[in-house]
KOLDOLO-130822 format. One record per residue (C-alpha): residue number from 1; residue in three letters; x, y, z. Coordinates in pm, 1 decimal, decimal comma, always signed. Layout:
seq;type;east;north;up
NUM;ALA;X;Y;Z
...
//
This chain:
seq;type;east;north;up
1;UNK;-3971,5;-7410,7;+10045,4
2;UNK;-4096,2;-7319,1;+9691,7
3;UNK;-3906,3;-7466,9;+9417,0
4;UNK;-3817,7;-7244,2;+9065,3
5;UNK;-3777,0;-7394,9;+8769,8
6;UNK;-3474,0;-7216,3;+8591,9
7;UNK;-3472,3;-7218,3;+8217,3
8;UNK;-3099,5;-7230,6;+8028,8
9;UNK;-2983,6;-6903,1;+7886,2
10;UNK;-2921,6;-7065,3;+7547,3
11;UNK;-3333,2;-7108,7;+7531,1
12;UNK;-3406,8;-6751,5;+7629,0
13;UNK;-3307,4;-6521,3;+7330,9
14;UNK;-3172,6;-6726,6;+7069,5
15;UNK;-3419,8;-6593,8;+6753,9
16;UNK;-3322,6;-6222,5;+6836,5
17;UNK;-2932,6;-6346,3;+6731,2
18;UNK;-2989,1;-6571,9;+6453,0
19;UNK;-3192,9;-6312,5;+6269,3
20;UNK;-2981,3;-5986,7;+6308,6
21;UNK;-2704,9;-6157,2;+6120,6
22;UNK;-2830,9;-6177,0;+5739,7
23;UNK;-3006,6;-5814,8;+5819,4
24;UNK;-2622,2;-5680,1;+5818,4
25;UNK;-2508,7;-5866,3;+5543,0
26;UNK;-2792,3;-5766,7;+5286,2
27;UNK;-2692,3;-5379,7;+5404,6
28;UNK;-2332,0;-5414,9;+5331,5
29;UNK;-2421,1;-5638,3;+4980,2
30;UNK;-2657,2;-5318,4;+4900,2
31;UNK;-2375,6;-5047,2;+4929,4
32;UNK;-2103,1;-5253,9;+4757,5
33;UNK;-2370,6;-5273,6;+4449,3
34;UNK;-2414,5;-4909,8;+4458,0
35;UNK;-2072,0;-4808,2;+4492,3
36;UNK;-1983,9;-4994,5;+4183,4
37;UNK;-2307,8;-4902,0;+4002,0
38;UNK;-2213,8;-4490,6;+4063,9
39;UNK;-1849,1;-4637,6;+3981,5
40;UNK;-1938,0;-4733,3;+3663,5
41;UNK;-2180,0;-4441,5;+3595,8
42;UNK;-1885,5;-4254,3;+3685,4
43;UNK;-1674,8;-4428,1;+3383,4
44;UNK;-1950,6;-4403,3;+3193,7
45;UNK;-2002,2;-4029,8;+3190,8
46;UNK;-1645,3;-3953,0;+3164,6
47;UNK;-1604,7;-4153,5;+2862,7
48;UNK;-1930,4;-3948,2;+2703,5
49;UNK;-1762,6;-3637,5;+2741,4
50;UNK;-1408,3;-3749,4;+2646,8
51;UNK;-1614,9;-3835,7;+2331,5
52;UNK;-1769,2;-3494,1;+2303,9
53;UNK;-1491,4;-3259,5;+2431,3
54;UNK;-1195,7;-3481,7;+2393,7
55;UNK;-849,1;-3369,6;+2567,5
56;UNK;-640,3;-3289,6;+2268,5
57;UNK;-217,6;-3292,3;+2293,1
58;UNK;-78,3;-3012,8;+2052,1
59;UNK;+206,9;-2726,8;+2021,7
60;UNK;+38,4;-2398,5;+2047,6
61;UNK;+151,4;-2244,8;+1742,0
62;UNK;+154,3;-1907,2;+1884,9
63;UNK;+474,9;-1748,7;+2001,4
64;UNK;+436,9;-1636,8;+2423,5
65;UNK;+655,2;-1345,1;+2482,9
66;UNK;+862,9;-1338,6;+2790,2
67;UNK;+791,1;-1066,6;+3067,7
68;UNK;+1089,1;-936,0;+3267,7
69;UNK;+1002,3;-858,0;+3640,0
70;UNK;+1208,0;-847,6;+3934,8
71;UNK;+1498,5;-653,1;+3781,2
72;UNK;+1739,7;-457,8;+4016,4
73;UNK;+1768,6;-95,0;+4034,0
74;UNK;+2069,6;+52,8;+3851,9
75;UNK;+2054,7;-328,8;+3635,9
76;UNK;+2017,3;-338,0;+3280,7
77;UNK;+2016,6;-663,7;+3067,9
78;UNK;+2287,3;-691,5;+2790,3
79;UNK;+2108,3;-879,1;+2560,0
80;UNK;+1755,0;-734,5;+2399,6
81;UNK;+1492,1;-935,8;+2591,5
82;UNK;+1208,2;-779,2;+2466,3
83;UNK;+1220,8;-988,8;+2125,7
84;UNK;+1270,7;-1300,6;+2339,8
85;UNK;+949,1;-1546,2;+2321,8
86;UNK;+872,9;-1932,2;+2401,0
87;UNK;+639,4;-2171,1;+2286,2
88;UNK;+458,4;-2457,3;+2451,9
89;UNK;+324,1;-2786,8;+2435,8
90;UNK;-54,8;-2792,6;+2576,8
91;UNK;-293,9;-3082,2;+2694,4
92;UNK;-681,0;-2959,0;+2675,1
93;UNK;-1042,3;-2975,4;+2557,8
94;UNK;-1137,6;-2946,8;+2250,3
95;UNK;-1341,5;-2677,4;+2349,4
96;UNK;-1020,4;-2534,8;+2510,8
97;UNK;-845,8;-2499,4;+2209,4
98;UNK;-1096,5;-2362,9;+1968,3
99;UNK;-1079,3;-2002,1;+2223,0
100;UNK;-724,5;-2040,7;+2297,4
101;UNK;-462,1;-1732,1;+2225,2
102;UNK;-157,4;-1627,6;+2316,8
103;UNK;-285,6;-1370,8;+2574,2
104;UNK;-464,9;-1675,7;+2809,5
105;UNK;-87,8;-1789,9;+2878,4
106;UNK;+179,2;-1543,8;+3069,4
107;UNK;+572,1;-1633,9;+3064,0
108;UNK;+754,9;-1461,9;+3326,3
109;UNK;+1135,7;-1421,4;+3357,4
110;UNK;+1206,9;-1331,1;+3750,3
111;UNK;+1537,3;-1149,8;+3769,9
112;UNK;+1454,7;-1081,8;+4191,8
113;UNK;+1785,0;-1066,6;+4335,3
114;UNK;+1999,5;-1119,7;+4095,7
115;UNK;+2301,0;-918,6;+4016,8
116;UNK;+2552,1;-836,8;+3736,6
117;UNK;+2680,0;-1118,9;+3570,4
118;UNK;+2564,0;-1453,4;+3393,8
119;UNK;+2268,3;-1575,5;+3538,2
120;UNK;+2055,9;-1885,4;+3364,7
121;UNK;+1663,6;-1790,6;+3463,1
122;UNK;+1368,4;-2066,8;+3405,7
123;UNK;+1111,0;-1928,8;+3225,9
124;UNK;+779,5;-1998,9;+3468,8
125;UNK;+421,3;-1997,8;+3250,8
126;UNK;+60,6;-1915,3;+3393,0
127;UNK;-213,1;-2018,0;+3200,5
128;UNK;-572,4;-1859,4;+3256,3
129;UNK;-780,0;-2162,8;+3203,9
130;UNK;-710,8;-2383,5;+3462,5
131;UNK;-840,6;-2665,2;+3207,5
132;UNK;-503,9;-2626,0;+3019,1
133;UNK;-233,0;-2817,0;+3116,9
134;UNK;+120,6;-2717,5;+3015,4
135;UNK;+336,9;-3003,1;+2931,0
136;UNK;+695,8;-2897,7;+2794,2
137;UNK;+804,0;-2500,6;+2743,2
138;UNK;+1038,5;-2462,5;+2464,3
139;UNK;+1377,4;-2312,0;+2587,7
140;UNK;+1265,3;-2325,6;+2946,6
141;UNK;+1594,2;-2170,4;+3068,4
142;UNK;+1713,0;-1842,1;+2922,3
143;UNK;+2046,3;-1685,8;+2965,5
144;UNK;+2063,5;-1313,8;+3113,0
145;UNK;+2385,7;-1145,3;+3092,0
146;UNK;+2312,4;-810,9;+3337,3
147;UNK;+2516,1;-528,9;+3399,7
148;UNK;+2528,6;-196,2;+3604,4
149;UNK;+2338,1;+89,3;+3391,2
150;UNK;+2565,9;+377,0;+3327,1
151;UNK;+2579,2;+658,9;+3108,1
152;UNK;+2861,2;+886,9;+2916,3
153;UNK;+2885,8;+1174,6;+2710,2
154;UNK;+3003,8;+1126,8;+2376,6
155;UNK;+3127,6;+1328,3;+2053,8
156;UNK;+2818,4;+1393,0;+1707,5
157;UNK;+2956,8;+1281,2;+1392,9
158;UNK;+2797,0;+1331,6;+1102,9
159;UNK;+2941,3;+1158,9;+786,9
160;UNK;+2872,9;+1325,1;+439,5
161;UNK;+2764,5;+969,8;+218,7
162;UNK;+2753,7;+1176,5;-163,5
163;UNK;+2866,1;+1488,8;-334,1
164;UNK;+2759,9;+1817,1;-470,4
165;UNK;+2661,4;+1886,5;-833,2
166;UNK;+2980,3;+1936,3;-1073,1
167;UNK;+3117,1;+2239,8;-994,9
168;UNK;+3024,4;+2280,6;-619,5
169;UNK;+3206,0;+2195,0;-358,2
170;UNK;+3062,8;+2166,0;+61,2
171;UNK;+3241,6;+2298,1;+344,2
172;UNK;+3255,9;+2148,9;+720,8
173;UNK;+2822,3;+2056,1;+874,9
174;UNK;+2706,0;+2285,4;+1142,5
175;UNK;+2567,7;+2043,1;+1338,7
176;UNK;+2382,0;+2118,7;+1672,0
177;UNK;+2419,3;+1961,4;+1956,1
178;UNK;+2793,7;+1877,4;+1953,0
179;UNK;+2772,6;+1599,0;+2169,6
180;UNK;+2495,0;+1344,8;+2306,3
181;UNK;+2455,4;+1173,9;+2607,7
182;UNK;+2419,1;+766,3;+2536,0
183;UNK;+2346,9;+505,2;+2846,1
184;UNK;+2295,6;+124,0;+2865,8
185;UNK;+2499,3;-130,8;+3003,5
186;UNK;+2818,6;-59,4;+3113,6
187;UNK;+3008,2;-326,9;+2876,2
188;UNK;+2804,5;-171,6;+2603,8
189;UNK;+2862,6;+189,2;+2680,8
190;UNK;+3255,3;+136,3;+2701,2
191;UNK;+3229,0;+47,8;+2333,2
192;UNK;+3079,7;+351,8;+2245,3
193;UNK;+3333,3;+630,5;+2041,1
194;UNK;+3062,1;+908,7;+1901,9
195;UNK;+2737,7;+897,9;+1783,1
196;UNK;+2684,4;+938,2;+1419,8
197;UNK;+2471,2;+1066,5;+1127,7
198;UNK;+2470,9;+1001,1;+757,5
199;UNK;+2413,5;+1269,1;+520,6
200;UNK;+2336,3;+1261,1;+183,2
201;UNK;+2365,0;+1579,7;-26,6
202;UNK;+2230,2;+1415,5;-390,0
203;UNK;+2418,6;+1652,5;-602,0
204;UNK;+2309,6;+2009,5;-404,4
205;UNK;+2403,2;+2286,9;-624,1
206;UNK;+2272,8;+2523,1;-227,6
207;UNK;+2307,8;+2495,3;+143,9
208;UNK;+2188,2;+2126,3;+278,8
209;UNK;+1989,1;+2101,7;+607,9
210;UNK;+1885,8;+1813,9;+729,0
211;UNK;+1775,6;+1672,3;+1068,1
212;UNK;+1938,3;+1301,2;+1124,4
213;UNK;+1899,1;+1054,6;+1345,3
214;UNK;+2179,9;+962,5;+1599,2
215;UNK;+2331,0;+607,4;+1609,4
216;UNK;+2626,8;+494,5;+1914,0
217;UNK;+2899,3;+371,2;+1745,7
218;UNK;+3238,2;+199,4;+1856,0
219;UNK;+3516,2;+316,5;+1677,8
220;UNK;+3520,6;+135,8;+1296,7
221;UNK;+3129,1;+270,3;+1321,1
222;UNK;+2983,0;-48,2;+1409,7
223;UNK;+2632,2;+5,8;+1618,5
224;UNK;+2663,4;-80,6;+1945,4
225;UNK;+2355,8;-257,2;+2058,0
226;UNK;+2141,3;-218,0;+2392,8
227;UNK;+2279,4;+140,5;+2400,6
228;UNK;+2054,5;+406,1;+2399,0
229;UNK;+2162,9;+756,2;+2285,3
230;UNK;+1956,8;+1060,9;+2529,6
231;UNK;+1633,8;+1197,8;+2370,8
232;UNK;+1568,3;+1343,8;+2150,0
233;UNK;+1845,0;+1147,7;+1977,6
234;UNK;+1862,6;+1330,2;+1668,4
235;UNK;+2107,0;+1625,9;+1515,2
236;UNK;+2010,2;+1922,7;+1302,1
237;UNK;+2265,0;+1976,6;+1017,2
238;UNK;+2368,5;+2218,1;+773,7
239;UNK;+2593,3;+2171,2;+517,5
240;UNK;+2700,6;+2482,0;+316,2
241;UNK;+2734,1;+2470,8;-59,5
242;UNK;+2941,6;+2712,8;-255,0
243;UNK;+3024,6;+2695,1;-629,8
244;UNK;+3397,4;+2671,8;-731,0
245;UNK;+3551,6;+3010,9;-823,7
246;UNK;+3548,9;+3086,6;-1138,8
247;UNK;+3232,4;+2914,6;-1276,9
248;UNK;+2898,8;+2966,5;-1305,5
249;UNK;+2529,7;+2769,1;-1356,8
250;UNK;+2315,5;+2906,5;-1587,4
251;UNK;+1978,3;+2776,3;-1739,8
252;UNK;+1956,4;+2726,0;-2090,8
253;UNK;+1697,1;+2898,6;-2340,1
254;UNK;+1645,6;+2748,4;-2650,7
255;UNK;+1607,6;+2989,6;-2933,0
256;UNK;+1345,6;+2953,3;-3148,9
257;UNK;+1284,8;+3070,7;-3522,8
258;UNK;+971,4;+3069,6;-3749,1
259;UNK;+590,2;+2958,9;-3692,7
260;UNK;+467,2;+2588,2;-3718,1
261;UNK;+205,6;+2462,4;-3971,2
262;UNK;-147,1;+2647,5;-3975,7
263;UNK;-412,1;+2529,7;-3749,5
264;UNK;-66,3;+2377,5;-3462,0
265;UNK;+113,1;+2603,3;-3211,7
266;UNK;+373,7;+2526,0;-2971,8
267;UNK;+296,5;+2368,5;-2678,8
268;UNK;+655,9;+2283,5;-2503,6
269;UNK;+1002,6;+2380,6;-2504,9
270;UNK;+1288,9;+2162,5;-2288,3
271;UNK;+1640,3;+2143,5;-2316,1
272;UNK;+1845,7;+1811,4;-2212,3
273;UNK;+2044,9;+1934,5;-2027,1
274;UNK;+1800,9;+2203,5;-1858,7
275;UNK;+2127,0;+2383,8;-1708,8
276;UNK;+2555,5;+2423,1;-1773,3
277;UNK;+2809,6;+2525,6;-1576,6
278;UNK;+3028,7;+2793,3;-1739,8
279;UNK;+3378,3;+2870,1;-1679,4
280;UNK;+3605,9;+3169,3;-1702,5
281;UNK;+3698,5;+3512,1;-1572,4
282;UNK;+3492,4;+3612,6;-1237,8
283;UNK;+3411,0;+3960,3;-1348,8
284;UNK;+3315,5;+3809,1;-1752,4
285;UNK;+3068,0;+3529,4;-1573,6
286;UNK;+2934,3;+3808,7;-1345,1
287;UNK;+2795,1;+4000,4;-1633,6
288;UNK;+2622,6;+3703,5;-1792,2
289;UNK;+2278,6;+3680,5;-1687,8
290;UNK;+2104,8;+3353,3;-1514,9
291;UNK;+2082,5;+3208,1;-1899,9
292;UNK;+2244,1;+3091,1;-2187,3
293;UNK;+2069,9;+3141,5;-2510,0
294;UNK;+2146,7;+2836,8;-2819,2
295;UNK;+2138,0;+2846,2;-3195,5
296;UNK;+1756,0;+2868,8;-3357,5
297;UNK;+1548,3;+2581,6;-3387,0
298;UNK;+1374,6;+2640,1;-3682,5
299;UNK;+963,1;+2523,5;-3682,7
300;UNK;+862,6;+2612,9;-3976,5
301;UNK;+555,0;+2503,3;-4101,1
302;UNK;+580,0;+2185,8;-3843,5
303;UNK;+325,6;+2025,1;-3754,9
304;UNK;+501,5;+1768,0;-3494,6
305;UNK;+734,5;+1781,9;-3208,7
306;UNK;+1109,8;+1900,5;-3348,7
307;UNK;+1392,2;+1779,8;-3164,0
308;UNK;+1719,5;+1898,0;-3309,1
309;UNK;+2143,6;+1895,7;-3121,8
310;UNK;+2153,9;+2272,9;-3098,6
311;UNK;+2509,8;+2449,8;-2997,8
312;UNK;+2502,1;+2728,9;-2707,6
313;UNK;+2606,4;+3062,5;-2811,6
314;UNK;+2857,0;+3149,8;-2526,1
315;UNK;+2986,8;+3496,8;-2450,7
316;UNK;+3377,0;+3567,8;-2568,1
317;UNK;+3596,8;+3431,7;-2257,6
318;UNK;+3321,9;+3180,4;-2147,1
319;UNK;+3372,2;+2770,4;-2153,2
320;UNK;+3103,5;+2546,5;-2061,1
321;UNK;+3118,0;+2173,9;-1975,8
322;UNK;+2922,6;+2098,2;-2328,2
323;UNK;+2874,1;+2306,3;-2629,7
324;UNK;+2547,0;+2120,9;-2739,1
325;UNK;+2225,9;+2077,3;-2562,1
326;UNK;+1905,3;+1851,5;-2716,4
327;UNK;+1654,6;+2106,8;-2762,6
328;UNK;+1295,1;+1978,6;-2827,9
329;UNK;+966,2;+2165,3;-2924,2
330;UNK;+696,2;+2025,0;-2889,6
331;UNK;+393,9;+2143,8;-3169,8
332;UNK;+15,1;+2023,7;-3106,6
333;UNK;-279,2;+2128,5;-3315,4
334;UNK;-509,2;+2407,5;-3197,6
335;UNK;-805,0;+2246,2;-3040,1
336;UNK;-1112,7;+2403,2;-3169,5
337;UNK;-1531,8;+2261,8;-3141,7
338;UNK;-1779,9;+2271,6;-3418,4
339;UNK;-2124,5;+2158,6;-3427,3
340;UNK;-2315,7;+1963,1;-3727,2
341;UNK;-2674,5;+1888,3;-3791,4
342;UNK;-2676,7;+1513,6;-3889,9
343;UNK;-2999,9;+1354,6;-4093,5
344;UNK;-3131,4;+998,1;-3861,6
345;UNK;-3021,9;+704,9;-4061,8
346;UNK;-3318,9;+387,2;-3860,7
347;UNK;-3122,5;+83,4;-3853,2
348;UNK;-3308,8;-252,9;-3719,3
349;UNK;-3703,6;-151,3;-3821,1
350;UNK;-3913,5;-470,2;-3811,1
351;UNK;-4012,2;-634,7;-4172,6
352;UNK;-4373,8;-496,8;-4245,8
353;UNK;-4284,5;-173,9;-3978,3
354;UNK;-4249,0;+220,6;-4042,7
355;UNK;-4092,8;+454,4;-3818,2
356;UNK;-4209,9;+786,2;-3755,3
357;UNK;-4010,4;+1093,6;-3589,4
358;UNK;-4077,4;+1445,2;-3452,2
359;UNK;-3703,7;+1541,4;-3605,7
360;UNK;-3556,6;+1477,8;-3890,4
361;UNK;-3241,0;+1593,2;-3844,6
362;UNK;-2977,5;+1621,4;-3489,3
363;UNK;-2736,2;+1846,5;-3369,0
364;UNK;-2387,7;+1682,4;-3316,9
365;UNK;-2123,1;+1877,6;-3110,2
366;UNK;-1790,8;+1773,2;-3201,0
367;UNK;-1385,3;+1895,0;-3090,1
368;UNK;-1050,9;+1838,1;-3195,1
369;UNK;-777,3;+1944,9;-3373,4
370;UNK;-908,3;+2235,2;-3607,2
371;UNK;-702,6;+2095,0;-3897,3
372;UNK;-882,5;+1751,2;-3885,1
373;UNK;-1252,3;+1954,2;-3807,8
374;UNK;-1167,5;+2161,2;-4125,0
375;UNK;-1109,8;+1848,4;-4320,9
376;UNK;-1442,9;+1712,4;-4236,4
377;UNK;-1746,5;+1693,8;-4505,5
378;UNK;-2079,8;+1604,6;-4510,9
379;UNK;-2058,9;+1182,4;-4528,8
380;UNK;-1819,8;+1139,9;-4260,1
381;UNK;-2052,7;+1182,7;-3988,3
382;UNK;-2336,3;+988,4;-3947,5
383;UNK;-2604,0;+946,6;-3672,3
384;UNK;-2810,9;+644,8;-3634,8
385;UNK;-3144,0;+561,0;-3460,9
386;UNK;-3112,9;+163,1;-3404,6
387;UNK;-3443,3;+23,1;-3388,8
388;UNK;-3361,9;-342,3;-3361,0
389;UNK;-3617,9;-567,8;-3150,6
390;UNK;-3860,2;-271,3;-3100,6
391;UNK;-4261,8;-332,3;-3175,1
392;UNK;-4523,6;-90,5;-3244,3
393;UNK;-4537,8;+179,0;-3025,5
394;UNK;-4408,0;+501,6;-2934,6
395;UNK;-4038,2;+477,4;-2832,5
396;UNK;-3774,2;+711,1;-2630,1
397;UNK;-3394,2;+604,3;-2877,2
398;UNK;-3061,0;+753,6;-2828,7
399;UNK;-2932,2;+880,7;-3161,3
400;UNK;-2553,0;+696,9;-3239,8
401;UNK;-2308,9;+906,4;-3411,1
402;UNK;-2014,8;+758,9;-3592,9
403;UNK;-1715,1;+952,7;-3647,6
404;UNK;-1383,6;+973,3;-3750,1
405;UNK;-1107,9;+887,5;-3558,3
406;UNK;-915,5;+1157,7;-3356,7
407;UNK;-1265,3;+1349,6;-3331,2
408;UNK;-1466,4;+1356,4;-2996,6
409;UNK;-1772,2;+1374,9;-2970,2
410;UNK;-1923,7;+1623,9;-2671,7
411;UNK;-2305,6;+1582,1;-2717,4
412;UNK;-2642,8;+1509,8;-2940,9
413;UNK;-2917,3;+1733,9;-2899,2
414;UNK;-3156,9;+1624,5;-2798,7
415;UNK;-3022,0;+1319,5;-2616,6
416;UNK;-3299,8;+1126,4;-2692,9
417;UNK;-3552,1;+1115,2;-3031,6
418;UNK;-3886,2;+1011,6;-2987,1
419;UNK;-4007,7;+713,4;-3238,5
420;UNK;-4341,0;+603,0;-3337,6
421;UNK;-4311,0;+252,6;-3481,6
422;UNK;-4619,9;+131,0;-3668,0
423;UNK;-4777,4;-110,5;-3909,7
424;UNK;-4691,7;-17,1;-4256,2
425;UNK;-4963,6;+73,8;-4504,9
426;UNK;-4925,7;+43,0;-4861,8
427;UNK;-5244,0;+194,6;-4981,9
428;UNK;-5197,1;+474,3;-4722,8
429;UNK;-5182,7;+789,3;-4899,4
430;UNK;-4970,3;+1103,1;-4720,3
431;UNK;-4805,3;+884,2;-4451,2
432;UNK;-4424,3;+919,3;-4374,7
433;UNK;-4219,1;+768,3;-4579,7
434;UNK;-4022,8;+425,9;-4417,7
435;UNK;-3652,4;+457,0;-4385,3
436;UNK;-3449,8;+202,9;-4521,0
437;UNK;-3295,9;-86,7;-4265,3
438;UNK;-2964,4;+42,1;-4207,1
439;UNK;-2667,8;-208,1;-4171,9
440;UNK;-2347,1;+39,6;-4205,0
441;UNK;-2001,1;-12,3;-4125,4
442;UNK;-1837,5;+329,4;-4148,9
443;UNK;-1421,3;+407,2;-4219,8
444;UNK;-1351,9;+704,1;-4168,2
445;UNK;-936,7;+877,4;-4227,3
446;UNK;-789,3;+1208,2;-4287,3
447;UNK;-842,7;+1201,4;-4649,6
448;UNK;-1089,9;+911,9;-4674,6
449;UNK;-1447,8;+900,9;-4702,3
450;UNK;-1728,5;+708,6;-4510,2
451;UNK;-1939,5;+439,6;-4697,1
452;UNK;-2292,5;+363,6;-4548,7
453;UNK;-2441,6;+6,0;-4765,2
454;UNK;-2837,4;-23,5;-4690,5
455;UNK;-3071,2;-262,1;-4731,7
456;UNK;-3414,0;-217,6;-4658,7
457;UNK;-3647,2;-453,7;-4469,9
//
């Protein structure tokens, strides 16, 4: 029988074993040192862009204003919700912030289900960038009072604020409609009395209309809020106007006696007061006409405004609430236009220069008053060709005139002279001769003359 040698197990495989073990532990040493390399690129990247775009903790300074959904049918709120708004404390990006408004954020008041009475709501905000994080709302409850909407019918009053002119008196408004329909909450509503319109008649001497708006008031005319009186919530008005028995207004005409000053005319007449009531027997007052004449106001030879106390010549019978009125004319001199031919005068011609021109002479339109025209003689206008800085050449100058004061003047013709500036020749024989270097300073009054110095260059 063969014999076979058997070999232990333990000296079989034992290098397959011993070498799988530090295989597995390199592995696992490799993905702990990536995990805390990507770890800390992780960290690393976030603190980058907290650098760049940091998160930034601020109150929004804009105001969000509350929307009401969910409100029951028949359900009005007491209080005016429409003005209500929050504001909010925000964490975000700088980059956040920089586009942020008040339209990225929505603040909603949900009234679902709830019925009339006292009710405390919280005020739930939506932002649009998801980025934003909302950290504290300001007033994050409100309180909503609701009620049942009803509606009554109520009395127009309209309340007349002023008066008529003195001697007018107004009778009871027309008014149109007579009564309004108003609606709102039914606490609110239950305060209402009338609805009411102010009128103000600012001394109307004739019939007032006037189409006012229509308030809901309780009964000491305090406005009842929330309540809403039925479109078109307004009232037409008329107020009539009569004039007490017995009087009548008139205008006034102020009289006026002889001509002003030669050369002025009259240009305005106005009495202070314009009109006066008069007083006396119906049938006397219906014969006087729609004026009341005064005393003259004499304007003789004037040649300003007169203002004189004049008395009003009243019919036999008649009264009036003043017997003087402040009559004023007013007198202004005729306007009138003449037109002048004015000799140049060169003013700034170059040492060693002479000035040539086509013209010699300019026509100057002038206006005014004719009396200060008529005055006017032969040195108080002046018109001057300033040649200051200019070289040899031909040259395009607006003439200057100088004039007296209270004269205007409407135009130069021509508008423009045409200058030929050249060397001056002494031994030239036939040339032009060189106007003097004009420095002139020219006062001109009523009486006065006008004084021209010259030096030449």
């Amino acid at each position: 029988m063969e014999s076979v040698d058997l070999q232990p197990e333990s000296e079989v495989s034992p290098a397959p074993i011993a070498r799988s073990r530090p295989t597995v532990q390199m592995n696992l040493s490799d993905l702990g040192t990536l995990l805390l390399s990507l770890v800390l690129a992780l960290v690393i990247w976030l603190i980058a862009v907290n650098q760049e775009n940091p998160l930034i903790k601020e109150q929004f300074t804009e105001a969000i204003p509350v929307t009401i959904v969910g409100l029951g049918e028949g359900l009005q709120p007491v209080q005016d919700l429409s003005k209500e708004s929050v504001t909010l404390e925000l964490r975000a990006p700088r980059t956040s912030w920089e586009s942020m408004k008040s339209d990225d954020f929505r603040a909603v008041l949900d009234l679902t289900g709830m019925g009339p009475g006292e009710h405390d709501v919280a005020v739930r905000v939506t932002r649009r960038d998801p980025q934003v994080s909302v950290l504290t709302v300001q007033r994050p409850e409100l309180t909503v009072i609701l009620d049942r909407l009803v509606e009554k019918e109520v009395p127009v009053q309209v309340e007349i604020m002023d008066g008529t002119a003195y001697g007018y008196d107004w009778q009871a408004p027309i008014i149109t409609p007579v009564t309004v329909t108003v609606s709102g909450p039914e606490s609110q509503v239950q305060q209402v009395t009338k609805a009411r319109a102010e009128i103000f008649l600012r001394s109307a001497k004739s019939q007032v209309e006037r189409t006012q708006t229509l308030v809901a008031v309780d009964g000491q005319n305090r406005p009842i809020d929330g309540v809403t009186v039925a479109p078109p919530g307004r009232v037409q008005v008329v107020v009539p106007v009569e004039q007490w028995p017995g009087r009548k207004e008139v205008a006034v005409r102020v009289k006026l006696s002889g001509p002003p000053a030669d050369g002025y005319r009259l240009s305005a007449v106005r009495s202070e007061p314009s009109t006066v009531v008069l007083q006396g027997d119906p049938d006397t007052l219906s014969q006087v006409p729609g004026y009341i004449e005064t005393e003259p106001l004499d304007l003789s030879d004037a040649t300003a405004d007169v203002r004189k106390r004049v008395a009003l010549l009243l019919p036999q019978g008649v009264t009036a609430d003043m017997d003087f009125v402040m009559a004023t004319a007013g007198v202004s001199p005729i306007e009138g236009g003449i037109t002048v031919s004015e000799p140049l005068i060169v003013r700034g011609l170059g040492a060693g220069l002479s000035a040539d021109t086509a013209l010699a002479e300019v026509d100057v339109i002038l206006s005014g008053p004719m009396p200060l025209l008529e005055s006017l003689n032969e040195d108080d206008v002046f018109t001057i060709l300033d040649l200051t800085g200019l070289v040899q050449g031909t040259h395009s100058v607006e003439p200057t005139p100088l004039y007296p004061e209270g004269i205007r003047i409407e135009g130069v013709i021509p508008e423009t002279v045409e200058v030929v500036i050249k060397t001056q020749d002494p031994e030239a024989n036939g040339s032009l001769p060189m106007l003097p270097d004009v420095k002139a300073t020219v006062t001109s009054v009523l009486t006065g003359t006008s004084t021209i110095t010259a030096t030449g260059s």
